[in-house]
DSSP file (Angstrom, degrees, kcal/mol; ACC not computed):
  #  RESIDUE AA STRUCTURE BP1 BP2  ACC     N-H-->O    O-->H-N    N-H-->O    O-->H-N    TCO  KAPPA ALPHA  PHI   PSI    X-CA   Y-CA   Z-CA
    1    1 A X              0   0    0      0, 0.0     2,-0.2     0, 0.0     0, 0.0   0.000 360.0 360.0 360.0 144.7  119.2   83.1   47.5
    2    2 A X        -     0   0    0      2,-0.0     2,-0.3     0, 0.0     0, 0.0  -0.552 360.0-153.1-118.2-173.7  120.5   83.8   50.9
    3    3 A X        -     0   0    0     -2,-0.2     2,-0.7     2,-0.0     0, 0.0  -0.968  20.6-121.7-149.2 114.2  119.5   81.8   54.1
    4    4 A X        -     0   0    0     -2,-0.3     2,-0.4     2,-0.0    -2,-0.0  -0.479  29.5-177.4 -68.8 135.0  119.6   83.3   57.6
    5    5 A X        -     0   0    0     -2,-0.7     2,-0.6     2,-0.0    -2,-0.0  -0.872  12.7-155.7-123.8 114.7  121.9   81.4   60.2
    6    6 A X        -     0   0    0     -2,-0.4     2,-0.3     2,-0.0    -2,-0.0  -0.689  19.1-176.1-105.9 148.4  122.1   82.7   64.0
    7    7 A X        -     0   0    0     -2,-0.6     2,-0.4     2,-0.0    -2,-0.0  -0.860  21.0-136.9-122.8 151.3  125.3   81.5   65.3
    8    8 A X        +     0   0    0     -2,-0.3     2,-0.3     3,-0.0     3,-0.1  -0.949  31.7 162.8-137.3 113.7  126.4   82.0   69.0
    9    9 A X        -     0   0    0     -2,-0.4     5,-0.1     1,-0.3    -2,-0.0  -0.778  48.9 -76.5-141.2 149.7  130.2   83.3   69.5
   10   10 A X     >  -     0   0    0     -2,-0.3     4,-0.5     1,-0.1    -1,-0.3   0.009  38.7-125.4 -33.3 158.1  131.9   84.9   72.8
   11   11 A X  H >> S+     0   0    0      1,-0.2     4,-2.2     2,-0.2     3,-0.6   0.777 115.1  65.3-100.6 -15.0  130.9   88.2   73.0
   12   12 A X  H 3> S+     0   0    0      1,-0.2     4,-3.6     2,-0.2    -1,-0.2   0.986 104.0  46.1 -50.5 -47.9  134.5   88.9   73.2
   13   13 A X  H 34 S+     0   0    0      1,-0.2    -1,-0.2     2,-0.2    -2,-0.2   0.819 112.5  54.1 -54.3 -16.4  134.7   87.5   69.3
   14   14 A X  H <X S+     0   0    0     -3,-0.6     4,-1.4    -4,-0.5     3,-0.3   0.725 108.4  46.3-103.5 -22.3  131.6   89.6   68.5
   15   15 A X  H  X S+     0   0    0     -4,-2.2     4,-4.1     1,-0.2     5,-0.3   0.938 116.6  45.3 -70.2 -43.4  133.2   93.0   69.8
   16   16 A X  H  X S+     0   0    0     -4,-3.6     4,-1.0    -5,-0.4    -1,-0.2   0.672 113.7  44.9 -88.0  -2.1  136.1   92.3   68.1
   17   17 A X  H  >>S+     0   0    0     -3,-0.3     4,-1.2     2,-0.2     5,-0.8   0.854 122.8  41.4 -85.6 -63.9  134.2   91.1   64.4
   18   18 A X  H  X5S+     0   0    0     -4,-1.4     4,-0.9     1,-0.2    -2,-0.2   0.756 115.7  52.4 -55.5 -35.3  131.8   94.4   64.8
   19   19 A X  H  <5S+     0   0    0     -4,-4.1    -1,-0.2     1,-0.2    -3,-0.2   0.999 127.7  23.5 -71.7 -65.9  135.4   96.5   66.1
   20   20 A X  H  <5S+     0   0    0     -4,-1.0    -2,-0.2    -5,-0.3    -1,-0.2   0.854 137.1  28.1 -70.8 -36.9  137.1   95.2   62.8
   21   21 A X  H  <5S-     0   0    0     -4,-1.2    -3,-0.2     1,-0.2    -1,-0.2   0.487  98.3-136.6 -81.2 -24.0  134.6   94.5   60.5
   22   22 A X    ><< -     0   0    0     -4,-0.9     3,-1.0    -5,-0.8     4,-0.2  -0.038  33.8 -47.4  74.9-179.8  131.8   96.8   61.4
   23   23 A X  T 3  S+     0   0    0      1,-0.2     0, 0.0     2,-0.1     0, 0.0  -0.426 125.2  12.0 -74.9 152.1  128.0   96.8   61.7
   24   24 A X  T 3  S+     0   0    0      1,-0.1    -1,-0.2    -2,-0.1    -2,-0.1   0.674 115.8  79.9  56.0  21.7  126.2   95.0   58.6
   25   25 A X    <   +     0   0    0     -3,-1.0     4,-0.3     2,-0.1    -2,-0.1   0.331  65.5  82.3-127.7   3.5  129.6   93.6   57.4
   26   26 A X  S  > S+     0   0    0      1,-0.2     4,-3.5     2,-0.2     5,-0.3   0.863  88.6  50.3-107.6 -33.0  130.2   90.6   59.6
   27   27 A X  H  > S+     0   0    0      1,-0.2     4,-1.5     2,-0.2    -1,-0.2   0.885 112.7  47.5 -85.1 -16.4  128.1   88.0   57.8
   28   28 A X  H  > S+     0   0    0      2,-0.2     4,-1.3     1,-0.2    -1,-0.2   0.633 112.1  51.1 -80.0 -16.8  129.7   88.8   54.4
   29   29 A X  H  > S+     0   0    0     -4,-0.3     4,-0.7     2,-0.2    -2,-0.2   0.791 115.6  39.4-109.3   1.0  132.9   88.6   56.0
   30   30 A X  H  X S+     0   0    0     -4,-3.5     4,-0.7     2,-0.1    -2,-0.2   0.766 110.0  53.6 -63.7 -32.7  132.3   85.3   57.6
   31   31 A X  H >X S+     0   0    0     -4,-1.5     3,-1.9    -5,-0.3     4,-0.9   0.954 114.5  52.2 -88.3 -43.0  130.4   83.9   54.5
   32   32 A X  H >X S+     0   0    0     -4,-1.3     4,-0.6     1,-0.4     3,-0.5   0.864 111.1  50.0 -50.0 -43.9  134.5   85.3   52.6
   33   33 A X  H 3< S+     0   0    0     -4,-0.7    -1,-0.4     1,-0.3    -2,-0.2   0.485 119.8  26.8-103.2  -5.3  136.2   83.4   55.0
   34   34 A X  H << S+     0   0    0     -3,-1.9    -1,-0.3    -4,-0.7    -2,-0.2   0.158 101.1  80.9-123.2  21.5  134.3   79.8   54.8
   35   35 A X  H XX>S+     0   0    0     -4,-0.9     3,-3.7    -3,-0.5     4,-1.5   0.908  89.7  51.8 -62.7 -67.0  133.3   79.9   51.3
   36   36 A X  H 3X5S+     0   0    0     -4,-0.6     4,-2.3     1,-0.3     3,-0.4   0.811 112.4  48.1 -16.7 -69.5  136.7   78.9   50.1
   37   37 A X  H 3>5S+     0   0    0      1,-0.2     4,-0.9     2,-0.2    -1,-0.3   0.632 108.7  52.9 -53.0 -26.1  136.5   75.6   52.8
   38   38 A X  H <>5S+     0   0    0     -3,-3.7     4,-1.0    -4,-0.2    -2,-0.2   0.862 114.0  41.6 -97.7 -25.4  132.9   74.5   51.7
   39   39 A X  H  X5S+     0   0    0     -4,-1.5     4,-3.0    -3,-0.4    -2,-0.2   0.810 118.2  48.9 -90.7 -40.8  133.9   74.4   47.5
   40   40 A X  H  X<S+     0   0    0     -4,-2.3     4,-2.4    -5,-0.7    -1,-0.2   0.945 108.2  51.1 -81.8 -15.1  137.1   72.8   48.3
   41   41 A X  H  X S+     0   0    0     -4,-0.9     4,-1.3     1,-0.2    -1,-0.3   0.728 112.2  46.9 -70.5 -31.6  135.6   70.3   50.5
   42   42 A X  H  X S+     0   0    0     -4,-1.0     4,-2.1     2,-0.2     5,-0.2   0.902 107.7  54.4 -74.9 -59.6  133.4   69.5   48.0
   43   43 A X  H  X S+     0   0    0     -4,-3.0     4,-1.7     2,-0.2     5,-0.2   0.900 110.4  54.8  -4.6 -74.5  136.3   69.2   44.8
   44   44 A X  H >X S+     0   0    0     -4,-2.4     4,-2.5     2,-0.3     3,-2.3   0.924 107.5  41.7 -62.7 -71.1  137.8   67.1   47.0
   45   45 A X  H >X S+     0   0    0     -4,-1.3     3,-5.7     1,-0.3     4,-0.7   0.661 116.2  53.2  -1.2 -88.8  134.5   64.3   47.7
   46   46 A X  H >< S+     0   0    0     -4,-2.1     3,-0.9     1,-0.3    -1,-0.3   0.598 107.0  48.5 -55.2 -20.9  133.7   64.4   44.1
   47   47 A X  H X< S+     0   0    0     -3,-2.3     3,-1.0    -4,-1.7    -1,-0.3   0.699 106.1  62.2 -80.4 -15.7  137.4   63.5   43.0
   48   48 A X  H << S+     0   0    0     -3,-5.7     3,-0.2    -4,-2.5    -1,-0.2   0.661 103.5  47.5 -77.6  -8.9  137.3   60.8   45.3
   49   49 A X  T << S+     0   0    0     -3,-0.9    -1,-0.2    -4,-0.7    -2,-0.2   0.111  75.0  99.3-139.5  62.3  134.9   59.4   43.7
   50   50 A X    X>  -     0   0    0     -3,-1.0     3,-2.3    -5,-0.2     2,-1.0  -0.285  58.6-167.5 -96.1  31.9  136.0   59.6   40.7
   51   51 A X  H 3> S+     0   0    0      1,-0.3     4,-2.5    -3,-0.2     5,-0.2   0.428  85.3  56.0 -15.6 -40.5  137.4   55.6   40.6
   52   52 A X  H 3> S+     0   0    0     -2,-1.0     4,-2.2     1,-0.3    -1,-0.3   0.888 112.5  36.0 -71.2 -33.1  139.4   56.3   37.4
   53   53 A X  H <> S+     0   0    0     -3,-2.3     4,-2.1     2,-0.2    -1,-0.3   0.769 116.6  60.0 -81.4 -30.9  141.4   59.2   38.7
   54   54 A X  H >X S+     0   0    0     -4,-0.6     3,-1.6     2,-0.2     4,-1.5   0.952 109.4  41.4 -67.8 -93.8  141.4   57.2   42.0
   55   55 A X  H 3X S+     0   0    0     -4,-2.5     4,-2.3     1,-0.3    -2,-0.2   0.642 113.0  56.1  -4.3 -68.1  143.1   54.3   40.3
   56   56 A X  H 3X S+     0   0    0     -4,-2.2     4,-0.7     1,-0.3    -1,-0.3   0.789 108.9  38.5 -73.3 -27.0  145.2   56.3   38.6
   57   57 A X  H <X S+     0   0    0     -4,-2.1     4,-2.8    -3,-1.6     5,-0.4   0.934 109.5  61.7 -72.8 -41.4  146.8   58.3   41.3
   58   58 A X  H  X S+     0   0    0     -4,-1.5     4,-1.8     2,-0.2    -2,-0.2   0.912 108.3  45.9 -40.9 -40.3  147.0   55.1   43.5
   59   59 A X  H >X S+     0   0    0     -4,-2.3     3,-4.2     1,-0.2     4,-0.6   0.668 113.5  59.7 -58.7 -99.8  149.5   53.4   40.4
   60   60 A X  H 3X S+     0   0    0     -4,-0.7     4,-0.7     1,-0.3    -2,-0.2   0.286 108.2  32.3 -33.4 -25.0  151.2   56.7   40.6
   61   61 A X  H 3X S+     0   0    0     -4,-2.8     4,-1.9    -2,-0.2    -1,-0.3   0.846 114.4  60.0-102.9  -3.2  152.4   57.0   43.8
   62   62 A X  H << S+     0   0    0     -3,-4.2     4,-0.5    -4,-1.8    -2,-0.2   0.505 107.5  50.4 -58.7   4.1  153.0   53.0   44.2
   63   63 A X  H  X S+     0   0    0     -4,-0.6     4,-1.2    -5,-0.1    -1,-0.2   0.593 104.6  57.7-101.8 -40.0  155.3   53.6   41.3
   64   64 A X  H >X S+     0   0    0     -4,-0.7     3,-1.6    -5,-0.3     4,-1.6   0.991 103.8  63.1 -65.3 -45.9  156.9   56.8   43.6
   65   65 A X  H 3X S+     0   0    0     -4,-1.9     4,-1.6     1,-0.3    -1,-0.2   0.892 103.8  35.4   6.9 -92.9  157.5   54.1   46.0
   66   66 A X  H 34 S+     0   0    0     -4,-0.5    -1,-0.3     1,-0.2    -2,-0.2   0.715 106.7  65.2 -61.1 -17.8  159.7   52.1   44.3
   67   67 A X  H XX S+     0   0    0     -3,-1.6     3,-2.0    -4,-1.2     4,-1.5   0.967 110.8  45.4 -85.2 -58.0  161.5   55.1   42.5
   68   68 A X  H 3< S+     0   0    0     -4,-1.6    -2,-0.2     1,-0.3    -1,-0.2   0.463 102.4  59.7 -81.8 -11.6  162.6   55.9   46.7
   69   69 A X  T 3< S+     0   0    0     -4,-1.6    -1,-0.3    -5,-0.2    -2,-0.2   0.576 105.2  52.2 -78.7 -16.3  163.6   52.3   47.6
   70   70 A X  T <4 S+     0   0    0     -3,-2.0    -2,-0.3    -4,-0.1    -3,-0.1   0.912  82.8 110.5 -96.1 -69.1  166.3   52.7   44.6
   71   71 A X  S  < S-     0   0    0     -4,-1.5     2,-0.5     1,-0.1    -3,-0.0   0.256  77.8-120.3 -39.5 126.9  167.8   56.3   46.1
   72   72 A X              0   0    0      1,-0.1    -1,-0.1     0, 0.0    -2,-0.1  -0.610 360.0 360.0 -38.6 112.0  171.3   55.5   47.4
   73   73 A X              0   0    0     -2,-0.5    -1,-0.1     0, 0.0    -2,-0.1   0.465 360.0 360.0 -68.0 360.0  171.7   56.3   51.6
């Protein structure tokens, strides 16, 4: 299901999506270019609140920690 969205951009930015993109093309090549940003944004949430994966990458890098206090200077 699609959803209309009016948006309001310079009209320089709109000459230059319809000059590159063309007429009837612009909202599929907007929707290309922030799908990508809305899935990962989402990944990310839900793995934050994942507590058990939380946990466990908080040990792992308090562990990297200590590995880098050991390095020679």
């Amino acid at each position: 299901m699609q959803k209309t969205l009016a948006i309001k951009v310079d009209e320089k930015v709109y000459e230059g999506l319809y000059s590159m993109v063309g007429r009837g093309q612009i909202s599929q090549f907007i929707e290309e270019l922030i799908r990508p940003h809305i899935f990962i944004q989402a990944a990310y949430r839900q793995m934050a609140h994942d507590e058990v994966r939380e946990s466990e990458a908080l040990e792992w890098s308090e562990a990297l920690i200590g590995d880098v206090s050991n390095e020679p200077r």
